[in-house]
PAZA-125135 format. One record per atom (N, C-alpha, C, O): atom name; chain; residue number from 1; x, y, z. Coordinates in Angstrom, 1 decimal, decimal comma, m for minus. Layout:
! PAZA-125135
SITE at ch   i     c1     c2     c3
SITE CA  A NUM      X      Y      Z
...
//
This chain:
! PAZA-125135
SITE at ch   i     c1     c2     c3
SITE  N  A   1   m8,0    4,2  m52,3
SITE CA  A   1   m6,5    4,4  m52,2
SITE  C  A   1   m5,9    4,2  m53,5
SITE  O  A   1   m4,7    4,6  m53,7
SITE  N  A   2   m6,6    3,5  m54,7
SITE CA  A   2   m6,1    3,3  m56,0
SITE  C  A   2   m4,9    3,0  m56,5
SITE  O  A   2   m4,4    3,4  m57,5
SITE  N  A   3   m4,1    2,1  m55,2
SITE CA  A   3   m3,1    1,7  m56,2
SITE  C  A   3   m1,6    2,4  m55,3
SITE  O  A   3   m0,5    1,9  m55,2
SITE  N  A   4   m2,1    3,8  m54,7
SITE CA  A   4   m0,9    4,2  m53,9
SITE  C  A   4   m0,9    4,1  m52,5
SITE  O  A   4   m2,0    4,4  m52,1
SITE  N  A   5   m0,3    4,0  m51,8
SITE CA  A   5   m0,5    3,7  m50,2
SITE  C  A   5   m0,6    5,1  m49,9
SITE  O  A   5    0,2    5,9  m50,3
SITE  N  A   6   m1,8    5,3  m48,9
SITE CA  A   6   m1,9    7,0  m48,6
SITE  C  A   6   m2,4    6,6  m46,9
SITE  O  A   6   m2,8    5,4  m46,7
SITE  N  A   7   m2,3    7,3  m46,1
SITE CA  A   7   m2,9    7,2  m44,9
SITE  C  A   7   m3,8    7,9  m44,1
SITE  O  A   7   m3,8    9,1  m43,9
SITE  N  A   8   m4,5    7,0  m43,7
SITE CA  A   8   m5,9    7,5  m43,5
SITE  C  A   8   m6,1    7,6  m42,0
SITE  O  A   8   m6,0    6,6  m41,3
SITE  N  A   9   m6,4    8,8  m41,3
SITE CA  A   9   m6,7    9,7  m39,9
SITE  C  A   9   m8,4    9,5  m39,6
SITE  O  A   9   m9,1    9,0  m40,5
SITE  N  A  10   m8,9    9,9  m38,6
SITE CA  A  10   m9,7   10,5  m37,9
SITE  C  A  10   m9,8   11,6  m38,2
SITE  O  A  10   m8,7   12,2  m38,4
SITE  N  A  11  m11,0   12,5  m38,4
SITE CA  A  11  m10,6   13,9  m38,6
SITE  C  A  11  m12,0   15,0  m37,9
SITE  O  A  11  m12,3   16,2  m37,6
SITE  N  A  12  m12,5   13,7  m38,0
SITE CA  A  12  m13,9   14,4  m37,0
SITE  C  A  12  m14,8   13,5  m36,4
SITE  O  A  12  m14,5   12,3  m36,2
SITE  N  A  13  m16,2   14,2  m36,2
SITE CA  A  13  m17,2   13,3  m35,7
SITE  C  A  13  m18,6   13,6  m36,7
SITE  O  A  13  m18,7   14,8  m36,5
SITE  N  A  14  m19,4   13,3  m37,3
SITE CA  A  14  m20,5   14,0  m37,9
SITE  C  A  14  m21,3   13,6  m36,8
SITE  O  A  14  m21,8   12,5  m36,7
SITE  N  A  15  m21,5   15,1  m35,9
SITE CA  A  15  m22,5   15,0  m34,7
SITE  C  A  15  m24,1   14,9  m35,3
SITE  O  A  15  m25,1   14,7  m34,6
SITE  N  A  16  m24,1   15,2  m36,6
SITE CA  A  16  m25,8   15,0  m37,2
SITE  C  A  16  m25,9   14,0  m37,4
SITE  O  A  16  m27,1   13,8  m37,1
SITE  N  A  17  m25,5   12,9  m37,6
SITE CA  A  17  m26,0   11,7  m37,3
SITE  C  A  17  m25,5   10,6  m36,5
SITE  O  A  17  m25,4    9,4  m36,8
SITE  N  A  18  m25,2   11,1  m35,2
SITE CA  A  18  m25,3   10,1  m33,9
SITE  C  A  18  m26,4    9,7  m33,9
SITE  O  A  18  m27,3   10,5  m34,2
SITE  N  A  19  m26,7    8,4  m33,6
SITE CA  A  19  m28,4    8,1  m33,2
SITE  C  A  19  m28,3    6,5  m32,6
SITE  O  A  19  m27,4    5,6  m32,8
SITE  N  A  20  m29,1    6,4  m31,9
SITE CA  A  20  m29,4    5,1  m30,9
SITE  C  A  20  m29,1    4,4  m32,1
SITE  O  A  20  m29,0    4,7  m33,3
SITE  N  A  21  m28,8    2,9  m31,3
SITE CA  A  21  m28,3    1,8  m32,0
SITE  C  A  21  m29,9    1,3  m32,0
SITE  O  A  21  m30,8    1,6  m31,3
SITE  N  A  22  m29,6    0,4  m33,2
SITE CA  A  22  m31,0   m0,6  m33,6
SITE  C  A  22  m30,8   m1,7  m33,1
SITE  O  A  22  m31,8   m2,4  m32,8
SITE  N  A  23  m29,9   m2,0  m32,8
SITE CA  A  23  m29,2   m3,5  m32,3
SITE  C  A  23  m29,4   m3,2  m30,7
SITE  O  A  23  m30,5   m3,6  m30,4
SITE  N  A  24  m28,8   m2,9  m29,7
SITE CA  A  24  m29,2   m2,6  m28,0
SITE  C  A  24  m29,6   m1,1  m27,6
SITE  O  A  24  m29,3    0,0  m27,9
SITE  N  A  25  m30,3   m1,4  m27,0
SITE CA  A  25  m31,1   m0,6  m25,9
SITE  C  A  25  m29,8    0,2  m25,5
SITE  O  A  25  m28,7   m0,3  m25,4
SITE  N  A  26  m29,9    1,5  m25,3
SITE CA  A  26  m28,9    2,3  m24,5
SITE  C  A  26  m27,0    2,3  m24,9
SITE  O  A  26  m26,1    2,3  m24,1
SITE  N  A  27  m27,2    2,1  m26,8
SITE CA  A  27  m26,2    2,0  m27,6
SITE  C  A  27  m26,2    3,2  m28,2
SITE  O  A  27  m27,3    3,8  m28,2
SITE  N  A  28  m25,2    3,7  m28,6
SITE CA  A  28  m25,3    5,0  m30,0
SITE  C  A  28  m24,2    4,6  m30,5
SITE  O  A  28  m23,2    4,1  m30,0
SITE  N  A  29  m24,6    4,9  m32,0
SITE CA  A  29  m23,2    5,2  m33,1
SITE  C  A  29  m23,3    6,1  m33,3
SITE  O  A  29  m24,1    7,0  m33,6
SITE  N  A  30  m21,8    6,0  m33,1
SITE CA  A  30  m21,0    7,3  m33,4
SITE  C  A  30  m20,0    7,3  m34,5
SITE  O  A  30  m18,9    6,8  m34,4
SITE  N  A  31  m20,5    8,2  m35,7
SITE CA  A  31  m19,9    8,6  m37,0
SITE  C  A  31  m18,4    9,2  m36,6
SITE  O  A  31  m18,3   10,3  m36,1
SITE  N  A  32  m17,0    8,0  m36,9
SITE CA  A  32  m16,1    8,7  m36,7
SITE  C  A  32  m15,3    9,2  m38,5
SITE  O  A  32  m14,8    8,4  m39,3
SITE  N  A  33  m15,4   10,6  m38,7
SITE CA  A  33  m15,2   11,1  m40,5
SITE  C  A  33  m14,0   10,7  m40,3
SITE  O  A  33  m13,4   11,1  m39,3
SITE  N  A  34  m13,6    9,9  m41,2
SITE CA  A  34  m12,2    9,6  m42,3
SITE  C  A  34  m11,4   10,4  m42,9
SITE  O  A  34  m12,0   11,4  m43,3
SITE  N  A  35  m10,3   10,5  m43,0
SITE CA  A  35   m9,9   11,9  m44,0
SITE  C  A  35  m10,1   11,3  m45,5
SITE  O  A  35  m10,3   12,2  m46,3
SITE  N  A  36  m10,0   10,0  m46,0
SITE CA  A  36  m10,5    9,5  m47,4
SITE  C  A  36  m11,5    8,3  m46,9
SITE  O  A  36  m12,0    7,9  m45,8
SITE  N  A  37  m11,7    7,7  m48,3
SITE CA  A  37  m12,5    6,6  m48,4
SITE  C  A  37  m11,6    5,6  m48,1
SITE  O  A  37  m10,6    5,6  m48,7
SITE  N  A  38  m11,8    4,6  m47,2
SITE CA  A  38  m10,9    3,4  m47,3
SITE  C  A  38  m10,8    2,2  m48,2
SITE  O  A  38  m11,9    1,6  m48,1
SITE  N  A  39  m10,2    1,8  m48,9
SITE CA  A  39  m10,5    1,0  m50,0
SITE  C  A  39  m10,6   m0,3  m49,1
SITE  O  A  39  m10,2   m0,4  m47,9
SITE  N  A  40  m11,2   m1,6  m50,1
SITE CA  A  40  m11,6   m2,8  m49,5
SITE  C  A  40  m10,1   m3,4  m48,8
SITE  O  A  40  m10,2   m4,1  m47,9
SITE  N  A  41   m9,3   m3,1  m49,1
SITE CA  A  41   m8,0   m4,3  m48,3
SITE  C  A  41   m7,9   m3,7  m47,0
SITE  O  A  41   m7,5   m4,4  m46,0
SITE  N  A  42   m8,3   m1,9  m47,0
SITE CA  A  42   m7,8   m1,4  m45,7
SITE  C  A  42   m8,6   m1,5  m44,9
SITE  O  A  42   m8,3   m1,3  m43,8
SITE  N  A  43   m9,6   m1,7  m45,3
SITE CA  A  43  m11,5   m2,3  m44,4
SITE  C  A  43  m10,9   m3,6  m44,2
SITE  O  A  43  m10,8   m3,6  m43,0
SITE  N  A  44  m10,4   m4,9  m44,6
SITE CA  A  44  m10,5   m6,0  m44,3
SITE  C  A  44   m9,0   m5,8  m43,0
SITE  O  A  44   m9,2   m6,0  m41,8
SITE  N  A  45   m7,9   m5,5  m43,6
SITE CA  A  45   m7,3   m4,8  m42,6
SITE  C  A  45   m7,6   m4,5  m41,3
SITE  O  A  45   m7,3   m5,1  m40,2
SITE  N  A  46   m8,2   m3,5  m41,4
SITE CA  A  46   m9,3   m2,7  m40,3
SITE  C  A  46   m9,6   m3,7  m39,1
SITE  O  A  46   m9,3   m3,6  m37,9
SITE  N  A  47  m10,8   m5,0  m40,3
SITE CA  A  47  m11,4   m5,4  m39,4
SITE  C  A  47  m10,2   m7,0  m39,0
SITE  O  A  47  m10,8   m8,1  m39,1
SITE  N  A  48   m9,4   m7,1  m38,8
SITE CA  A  48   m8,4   m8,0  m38,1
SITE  C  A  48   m7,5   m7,5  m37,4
SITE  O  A  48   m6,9   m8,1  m36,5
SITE  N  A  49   m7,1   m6,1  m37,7
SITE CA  A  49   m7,1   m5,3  m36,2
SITE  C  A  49   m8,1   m5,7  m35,1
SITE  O  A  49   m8,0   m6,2  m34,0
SITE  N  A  50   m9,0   m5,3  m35,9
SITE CA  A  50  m10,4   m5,0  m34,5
SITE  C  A  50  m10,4   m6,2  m34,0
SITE  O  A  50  m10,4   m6,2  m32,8
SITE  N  A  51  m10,3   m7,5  m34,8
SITE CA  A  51  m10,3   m8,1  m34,3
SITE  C  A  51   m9,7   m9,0  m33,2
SITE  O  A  51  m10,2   m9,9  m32,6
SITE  N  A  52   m8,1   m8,5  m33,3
SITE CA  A  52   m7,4   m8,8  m32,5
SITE  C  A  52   m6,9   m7,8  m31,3
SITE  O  A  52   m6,0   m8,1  m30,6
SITE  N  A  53   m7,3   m6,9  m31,2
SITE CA  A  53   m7,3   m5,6  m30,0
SITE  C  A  53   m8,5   m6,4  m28,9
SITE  O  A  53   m9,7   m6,6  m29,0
SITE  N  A  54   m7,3   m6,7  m27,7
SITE CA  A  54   m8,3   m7,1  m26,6
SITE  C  A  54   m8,3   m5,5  m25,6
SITE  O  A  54   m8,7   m5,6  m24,5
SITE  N  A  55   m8,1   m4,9  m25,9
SITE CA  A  55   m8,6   m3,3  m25,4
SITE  C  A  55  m10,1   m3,3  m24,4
SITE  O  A  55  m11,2   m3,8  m24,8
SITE  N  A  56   m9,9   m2,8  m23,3
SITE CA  A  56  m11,3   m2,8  m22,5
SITE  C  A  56  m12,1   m1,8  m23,3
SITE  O  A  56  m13,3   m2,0  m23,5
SITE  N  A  57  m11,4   m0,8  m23,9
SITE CA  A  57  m12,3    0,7  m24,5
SITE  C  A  57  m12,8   m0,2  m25,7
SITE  O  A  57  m13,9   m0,2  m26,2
SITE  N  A  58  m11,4   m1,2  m26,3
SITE CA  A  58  m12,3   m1,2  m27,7
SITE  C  A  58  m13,9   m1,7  m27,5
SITE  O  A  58  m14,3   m2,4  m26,6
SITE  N  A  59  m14,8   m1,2  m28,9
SITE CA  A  59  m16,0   m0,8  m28,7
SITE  C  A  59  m16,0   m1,8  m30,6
SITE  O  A  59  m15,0   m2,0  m31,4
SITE  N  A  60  m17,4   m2,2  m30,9
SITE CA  A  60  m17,7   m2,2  m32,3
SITE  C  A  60  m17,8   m1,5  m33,3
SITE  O  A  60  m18,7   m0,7  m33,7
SITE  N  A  61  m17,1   m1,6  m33,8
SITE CA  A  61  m16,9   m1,0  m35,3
SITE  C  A  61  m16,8   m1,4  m36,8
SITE  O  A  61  m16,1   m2,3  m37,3
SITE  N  A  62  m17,9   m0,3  m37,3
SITE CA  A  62  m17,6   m0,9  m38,4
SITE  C  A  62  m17,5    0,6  m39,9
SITE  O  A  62  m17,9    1,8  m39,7
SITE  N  A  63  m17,0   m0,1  m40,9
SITE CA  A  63  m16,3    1,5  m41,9
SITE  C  A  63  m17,5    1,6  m43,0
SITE  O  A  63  m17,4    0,8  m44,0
SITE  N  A  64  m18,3    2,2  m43,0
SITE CA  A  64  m19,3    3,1  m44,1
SITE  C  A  64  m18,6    4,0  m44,6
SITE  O  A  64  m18,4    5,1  m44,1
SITE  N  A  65  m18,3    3,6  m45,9
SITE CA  A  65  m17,9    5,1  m47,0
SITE  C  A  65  m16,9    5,3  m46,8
SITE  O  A  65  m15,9    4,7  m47,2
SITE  N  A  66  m16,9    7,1  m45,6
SITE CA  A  66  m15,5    7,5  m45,0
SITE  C  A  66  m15,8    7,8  m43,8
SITE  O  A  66  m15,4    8,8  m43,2
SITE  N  A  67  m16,7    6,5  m43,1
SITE CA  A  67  m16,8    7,2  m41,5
SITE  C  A  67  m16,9    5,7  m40,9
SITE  O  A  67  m17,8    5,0  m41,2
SITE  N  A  68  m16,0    5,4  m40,2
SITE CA  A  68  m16,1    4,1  m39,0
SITE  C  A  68  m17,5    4,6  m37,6
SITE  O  A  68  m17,6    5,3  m36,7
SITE  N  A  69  m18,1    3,8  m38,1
SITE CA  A  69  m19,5    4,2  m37,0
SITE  C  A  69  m18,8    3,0  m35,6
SITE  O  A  69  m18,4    1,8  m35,6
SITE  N  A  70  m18,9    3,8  m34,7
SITE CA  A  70  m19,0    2,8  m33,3
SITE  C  A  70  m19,9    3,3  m32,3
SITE  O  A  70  m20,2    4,4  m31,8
SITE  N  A  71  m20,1    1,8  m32,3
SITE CA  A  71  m21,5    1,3  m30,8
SITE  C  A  71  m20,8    2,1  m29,8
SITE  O  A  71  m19,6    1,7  m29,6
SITE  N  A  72  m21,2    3,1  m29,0
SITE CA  A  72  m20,9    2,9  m27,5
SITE  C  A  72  m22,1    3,2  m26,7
SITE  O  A  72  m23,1    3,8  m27,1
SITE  N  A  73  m22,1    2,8  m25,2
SITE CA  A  73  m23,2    3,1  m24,1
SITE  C  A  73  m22,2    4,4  m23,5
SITE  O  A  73  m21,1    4,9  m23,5
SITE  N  A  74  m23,8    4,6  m23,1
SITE CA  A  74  m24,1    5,9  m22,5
SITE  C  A  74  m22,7    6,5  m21,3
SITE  O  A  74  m22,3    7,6  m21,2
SITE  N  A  75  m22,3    5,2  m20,7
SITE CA  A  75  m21,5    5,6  m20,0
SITE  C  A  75  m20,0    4,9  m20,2
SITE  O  A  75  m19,5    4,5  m19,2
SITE  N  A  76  m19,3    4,9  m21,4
SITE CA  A  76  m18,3    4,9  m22,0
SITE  C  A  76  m17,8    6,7  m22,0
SITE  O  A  76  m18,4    7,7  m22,5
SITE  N  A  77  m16,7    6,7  m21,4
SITE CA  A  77  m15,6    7,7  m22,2
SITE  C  A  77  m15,4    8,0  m23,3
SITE  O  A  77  m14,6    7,2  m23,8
SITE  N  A  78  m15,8    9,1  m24,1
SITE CA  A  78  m15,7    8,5  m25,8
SITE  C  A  78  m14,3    9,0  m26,1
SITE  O  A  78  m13,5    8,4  m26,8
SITE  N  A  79  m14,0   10,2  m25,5
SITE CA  A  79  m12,3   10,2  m25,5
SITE  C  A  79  m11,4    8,9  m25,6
SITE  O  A  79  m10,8    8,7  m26,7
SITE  N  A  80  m11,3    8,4  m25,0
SITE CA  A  80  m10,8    6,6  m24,4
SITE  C  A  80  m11,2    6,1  m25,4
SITE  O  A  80  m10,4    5,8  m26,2
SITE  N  A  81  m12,7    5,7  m25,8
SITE CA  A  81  m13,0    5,2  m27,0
SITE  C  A  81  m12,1    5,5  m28,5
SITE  O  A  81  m11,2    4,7  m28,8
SITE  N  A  82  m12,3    6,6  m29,0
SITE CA  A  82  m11,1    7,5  m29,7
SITE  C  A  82   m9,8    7,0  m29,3
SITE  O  A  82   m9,2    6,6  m30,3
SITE  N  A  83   m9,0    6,9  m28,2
SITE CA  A  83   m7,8    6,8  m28,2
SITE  C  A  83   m7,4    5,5  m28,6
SITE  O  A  83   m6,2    5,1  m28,7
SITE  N  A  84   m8,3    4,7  m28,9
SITE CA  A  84   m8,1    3,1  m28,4
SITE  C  A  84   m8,5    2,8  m30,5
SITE  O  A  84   m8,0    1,9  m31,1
SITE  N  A  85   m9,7    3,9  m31,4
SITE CA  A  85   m9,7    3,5  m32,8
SITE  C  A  85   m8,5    4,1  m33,1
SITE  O  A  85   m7,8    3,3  m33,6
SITE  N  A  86   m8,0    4,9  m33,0
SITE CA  A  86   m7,3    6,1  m33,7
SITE  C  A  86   m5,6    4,8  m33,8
SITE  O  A  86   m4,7    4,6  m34,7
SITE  N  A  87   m6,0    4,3  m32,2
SITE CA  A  87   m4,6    3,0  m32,2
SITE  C  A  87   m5,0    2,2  m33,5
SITE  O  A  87   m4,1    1,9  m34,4
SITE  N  A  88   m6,0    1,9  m33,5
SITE CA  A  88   m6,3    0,5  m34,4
SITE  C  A  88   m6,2    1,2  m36,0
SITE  O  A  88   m6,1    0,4  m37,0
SITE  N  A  89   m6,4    2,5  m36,2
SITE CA  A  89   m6,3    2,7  m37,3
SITE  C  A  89   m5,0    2,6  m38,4
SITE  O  A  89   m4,6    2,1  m39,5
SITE  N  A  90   m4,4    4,1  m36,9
SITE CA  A  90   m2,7    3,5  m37,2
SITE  C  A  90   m1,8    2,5  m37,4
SITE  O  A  90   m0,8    2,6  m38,0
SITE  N  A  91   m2,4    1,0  m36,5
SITE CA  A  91   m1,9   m0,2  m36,8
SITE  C  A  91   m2,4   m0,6  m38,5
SITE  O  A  91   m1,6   m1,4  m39,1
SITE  N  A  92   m3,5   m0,2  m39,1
SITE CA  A  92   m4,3   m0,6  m39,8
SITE  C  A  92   m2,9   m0,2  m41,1
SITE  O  A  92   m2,3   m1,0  m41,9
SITE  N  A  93   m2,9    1,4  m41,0
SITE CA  A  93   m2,2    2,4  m41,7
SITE  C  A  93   m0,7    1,3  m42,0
SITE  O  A  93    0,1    1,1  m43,0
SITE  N  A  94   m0,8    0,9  m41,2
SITE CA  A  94    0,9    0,7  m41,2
SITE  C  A  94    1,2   m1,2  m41,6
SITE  O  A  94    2,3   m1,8  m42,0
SITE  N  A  95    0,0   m1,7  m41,5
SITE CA  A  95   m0,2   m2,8  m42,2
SITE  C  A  95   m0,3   m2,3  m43,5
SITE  O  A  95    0,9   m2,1  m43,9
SITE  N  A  96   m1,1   m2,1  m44,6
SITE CA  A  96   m1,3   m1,6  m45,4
SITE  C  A  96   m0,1   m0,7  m46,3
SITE  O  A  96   m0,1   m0,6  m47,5
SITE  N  A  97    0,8    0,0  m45,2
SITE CA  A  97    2,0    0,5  m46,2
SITE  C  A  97    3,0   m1,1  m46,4
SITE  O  A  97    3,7   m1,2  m47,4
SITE  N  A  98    2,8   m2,1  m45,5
SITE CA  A  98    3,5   m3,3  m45,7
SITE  C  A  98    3,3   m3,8  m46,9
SITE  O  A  98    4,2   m4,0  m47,8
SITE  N  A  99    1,7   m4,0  m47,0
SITE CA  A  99    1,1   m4,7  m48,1
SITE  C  A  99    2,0   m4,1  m49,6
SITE  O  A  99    2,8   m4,6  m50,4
SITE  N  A 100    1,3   m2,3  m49,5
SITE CA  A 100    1,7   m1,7  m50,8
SITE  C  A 100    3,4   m2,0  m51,1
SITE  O  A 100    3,9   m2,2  m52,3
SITE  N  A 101    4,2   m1,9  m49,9
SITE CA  A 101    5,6   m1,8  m50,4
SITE  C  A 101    6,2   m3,3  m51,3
SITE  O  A 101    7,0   m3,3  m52,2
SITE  N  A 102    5,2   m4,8  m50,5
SITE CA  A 102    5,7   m5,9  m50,7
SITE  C  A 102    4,9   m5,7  m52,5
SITE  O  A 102    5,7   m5,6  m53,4
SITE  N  A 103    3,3   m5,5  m52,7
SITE CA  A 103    3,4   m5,4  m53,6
SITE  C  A 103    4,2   m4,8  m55,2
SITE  O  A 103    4,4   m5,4  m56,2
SITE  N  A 104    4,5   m3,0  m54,8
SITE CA  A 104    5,9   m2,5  m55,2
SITE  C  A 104    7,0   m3,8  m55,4
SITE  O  A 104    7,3   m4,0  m56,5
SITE  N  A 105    7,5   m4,8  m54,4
SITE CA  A 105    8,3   m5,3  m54,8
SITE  C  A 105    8,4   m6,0  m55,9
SITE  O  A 105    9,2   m5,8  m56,8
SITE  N  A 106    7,1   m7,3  m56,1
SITE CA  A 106    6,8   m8,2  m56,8
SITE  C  A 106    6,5   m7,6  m57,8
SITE  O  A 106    6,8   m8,3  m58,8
SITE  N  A 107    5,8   m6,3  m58,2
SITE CA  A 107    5,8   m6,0  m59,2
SITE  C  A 107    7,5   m5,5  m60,1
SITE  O  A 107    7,6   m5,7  m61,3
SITE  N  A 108    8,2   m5,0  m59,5
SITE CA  A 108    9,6   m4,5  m59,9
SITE  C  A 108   10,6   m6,0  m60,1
SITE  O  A 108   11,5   m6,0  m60,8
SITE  N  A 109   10,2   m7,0  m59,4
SITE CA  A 109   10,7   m8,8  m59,7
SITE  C  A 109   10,2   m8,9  m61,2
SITE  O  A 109   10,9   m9,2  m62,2
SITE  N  A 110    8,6   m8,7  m61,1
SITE CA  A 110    8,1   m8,7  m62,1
SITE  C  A 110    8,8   m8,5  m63,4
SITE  O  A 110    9,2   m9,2  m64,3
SITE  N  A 111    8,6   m7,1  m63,2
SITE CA  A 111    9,5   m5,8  m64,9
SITE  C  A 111   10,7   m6,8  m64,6
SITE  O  A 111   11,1   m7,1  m65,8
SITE  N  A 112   11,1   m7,2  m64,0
SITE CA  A 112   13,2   m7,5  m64,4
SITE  C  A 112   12,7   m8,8  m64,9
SITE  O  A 112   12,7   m8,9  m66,1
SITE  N  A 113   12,1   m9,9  m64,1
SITE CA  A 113   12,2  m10,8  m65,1
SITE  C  A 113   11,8  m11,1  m66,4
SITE  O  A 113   12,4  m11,9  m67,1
SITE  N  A 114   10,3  m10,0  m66,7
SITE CA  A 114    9,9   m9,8  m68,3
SITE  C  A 114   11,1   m9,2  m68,9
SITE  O  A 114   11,5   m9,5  m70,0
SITE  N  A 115   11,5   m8,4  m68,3
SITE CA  A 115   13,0   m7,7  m69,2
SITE  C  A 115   13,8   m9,0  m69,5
SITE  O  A 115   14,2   m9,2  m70,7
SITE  N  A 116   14,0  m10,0  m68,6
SITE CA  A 116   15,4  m10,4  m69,1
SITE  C  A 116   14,8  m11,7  m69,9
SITE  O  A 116   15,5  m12,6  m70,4
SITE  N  A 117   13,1  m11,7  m69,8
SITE CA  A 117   12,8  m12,9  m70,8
SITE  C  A 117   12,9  m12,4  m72,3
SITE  O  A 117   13,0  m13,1  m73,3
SITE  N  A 118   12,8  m10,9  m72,3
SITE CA  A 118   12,7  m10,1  m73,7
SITE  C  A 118   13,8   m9,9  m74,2
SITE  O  A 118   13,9   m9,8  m75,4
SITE  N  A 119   15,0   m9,7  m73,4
SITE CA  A 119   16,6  m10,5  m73,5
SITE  C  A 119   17,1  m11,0  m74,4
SITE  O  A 119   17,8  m10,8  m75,4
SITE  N  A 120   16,6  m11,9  m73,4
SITE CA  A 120   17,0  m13,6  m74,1
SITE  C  A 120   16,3  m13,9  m74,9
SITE  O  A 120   16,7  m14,9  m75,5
SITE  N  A 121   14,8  m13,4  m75,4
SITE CA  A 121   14,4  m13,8  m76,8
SITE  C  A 121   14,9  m13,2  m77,9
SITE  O  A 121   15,0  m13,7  m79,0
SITE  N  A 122   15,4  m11,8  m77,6
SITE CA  A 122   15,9  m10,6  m78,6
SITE  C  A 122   17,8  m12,0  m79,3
SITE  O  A 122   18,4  m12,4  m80,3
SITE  N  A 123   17,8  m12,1  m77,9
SITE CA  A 123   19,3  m12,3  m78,1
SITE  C  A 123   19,1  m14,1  m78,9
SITE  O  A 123   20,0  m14,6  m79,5
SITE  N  A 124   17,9  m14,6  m78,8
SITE CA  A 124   17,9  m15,9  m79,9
SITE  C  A 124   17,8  m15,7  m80,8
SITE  O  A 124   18,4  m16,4  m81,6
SITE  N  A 125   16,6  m14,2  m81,2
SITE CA  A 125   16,6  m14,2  m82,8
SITE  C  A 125   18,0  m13,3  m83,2
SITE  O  A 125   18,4  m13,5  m84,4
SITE  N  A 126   18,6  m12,6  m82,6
SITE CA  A 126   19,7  m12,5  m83,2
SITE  C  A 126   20,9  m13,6  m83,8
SITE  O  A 126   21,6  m13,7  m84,8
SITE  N  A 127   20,7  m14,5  m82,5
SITE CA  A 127   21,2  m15,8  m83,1
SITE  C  A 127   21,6  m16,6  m83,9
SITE  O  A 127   22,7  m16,9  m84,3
SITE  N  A 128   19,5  m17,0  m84,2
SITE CA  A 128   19,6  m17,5  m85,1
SITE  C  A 128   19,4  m17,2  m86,6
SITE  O  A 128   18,9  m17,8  m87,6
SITE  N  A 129   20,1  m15,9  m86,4
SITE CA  A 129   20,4  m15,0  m87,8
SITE  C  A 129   21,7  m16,0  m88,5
SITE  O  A 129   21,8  m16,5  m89,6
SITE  N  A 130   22,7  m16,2  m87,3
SITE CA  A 130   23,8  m16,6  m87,6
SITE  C  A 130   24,0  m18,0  m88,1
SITE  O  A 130   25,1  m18,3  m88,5
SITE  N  A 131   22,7  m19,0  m88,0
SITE CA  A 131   23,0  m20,4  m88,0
SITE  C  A 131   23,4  m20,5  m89,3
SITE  O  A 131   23,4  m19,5  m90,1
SITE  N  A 132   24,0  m21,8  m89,5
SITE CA  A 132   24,3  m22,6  m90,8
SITE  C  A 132   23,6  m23,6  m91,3
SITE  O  A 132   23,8  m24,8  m90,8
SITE  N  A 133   22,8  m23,5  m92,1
SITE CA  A 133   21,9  m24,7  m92,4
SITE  C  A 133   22,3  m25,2  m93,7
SITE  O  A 133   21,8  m26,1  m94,2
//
């Protein structure tokens, strides 16, 4: 995301690589494609969403690259599955524009207070042009 807040969707499924989980018996991940890569804050993000969605659908997940893979069994709705990241993502999204805007702020506090330290230095050496020694 480098710096600009952009927002990041669901945009498919890469059905070539669904494949049984390694971890349980009668699991599959399922590759859900990203519209970008998510950078690390929106992954950490991500996962404190995840982790606070008490959701019966929500399922395990985790973000490779630009694809959130999730565990589900055989007899899960993956629709419902879907309805229930696509929530967590959006929440993610919208955390994330918080971060970027508070950042934006602190940096624009920033510029004004180096401006008015550059000021008030400009304005001593004009100063002490004037002293009387």
């Amino acid at each position: 995301m480098n710096g600009e807040s952009q927002e990041i969707k669901i945009v498919g499924v890469d059905k070539e690589t669904i494949k049984v989980s390694s971890d349980k018996e009668d699991y599959w991940l399922i590759p859900f494609k990203l519209s970008l890569i998510p950078d690390r804050s929106w992954q950490k993000r991500f996962y404190e969403v995840q982790q606070k969605n008490s959701d019966t659908m929500k399922r395990k997940a985790t973000v490779v690259e630009n694809f959130i893979n999730v565990e589900v069994c055989s007899t899960d709705d993956l629709q419902k599955v879907l309805d229930v990241l696509k929530i967590e993502v959006a929440e993610t999204n919208v955390l994330c524009e918080e971060d970027h805007q508070k950042k934006i702020k602190i940096r624009r506090e920033l510029e004004e207070f180096q401006q008015k330290q550059r000021d008030a230095t400009l304005r001593f050496k004009d100063d002490s042009d004037n002293l009387v020694f």
